[in-house]
C-alpha positions as CSV (number, residue, x, y, z in Angstrom):
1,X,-31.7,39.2,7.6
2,X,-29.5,39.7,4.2
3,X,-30.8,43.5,3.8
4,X,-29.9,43.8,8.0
5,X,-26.5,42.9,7.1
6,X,-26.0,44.6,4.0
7,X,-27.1,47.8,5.6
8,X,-25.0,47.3,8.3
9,X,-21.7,46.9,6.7
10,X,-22.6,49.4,4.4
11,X,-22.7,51.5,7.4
12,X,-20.0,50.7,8.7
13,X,-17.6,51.3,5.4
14,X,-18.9,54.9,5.7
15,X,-17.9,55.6,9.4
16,X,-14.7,53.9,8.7
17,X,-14.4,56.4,5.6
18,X,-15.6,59.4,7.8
19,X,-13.2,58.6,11.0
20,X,-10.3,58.7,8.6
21,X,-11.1,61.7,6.6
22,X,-11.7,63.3,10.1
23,X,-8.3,62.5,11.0
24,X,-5.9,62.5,8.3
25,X,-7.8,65.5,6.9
26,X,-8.7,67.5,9.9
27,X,-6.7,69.5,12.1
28,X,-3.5,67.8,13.7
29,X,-4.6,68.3,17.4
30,X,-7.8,66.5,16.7
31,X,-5.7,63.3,16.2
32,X,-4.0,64.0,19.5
33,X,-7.1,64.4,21.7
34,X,-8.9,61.4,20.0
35,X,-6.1,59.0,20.6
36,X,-5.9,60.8,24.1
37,X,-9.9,60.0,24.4
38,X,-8.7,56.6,23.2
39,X,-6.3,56.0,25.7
40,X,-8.3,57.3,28.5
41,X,-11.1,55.0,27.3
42,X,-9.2,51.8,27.1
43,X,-7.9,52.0,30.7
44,X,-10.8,52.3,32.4
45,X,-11.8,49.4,30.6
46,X,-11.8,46.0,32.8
47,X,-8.5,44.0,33.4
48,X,-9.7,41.0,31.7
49,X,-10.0,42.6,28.4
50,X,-6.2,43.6,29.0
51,X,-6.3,46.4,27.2
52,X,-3.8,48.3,29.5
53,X,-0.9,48.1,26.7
54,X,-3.0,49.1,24.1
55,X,-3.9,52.7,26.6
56,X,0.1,52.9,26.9
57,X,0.8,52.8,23.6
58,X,-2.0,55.3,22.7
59,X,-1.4,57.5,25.1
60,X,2.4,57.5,24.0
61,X,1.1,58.1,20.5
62,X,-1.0,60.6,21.9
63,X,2.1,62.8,23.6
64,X,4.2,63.0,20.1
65,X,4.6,65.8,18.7
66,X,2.3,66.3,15.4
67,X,4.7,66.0,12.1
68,X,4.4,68.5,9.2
69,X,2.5,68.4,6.4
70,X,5.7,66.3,4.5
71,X,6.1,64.1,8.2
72,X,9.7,65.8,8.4
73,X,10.5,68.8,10.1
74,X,7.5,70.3,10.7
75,X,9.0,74.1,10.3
76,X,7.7,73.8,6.0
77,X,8.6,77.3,4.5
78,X,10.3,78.9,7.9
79,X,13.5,78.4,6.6
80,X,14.9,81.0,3.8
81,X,16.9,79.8,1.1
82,X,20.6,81.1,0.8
83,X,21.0,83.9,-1.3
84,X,22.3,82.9,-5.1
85,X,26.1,84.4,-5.0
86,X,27.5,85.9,-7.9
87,X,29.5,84.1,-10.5
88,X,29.2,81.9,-13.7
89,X,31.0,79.2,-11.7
90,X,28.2,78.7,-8.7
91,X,25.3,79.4,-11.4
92,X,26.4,76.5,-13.6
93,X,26.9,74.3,-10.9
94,X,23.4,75.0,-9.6
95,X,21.7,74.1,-12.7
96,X,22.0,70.6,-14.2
97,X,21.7,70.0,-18.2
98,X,21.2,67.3,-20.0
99,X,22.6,66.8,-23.4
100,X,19.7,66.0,-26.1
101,X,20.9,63.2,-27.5
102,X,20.4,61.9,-23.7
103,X,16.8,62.3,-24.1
104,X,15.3,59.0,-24.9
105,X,11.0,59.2,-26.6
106,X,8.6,57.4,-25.4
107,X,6.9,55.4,-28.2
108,X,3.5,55.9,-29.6
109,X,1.0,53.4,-28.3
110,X,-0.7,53.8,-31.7
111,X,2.6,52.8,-33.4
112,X,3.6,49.5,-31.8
113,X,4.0,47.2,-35.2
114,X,2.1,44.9,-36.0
């Protein structure tokens, strides 16, 4: 009974693991059409299960628009970048420096004391 349980969980931690590589790894539209799937599922499902809300809120889910690859904007590299003008004055303020004395070392793990 021990090895019918063991297998079994096993089992299941390696669906779990393939469902979410599937959908954090896969396309963006397969996430939509599974949660639409979902949704479609759970409301034909019977009332006393009341699983109704749950269908909403996938099927809301389901209707957002898929983010970018950050989760911002979703238009990554579409945008140009202004043109650098000319001038010691924008160039300087562009680039930030740090004095060296600023610069703190990290300390040797080999040279702790002791």
């Amino acid at each position: 009974m021990n090895s019918v349980l063991d297998n079994s969980l096993v089992g299941f931690a390696l669906l779990a693991s393939a469902w979410y590589a599937a959908t954090k790894l896969g396309p963006r539209s397969l996430r939509q059409s599974v949660l639409k799937g979902l949704s479609r599922l759970f409301a034909q499902a019977p009332t006393f299960l009341s699983l109704r809300r749950i269908s909403e809120r996938l099927d809301a889910a389901a209707a957002s628009k898929a983010q970018g690859a950050c989760g911002g904007c979703d238009n990554c590299g579409s945008e140009q970048t202004p043109a650098p003008q000319a001038g010691a004055e924008n160039s300087a303020a562009a680039e930030v420096r740090v004095p060296v004395a600023k610069i703190g070392r990290r300390a040797d793990a080999g040279n702790r004391g002791g």
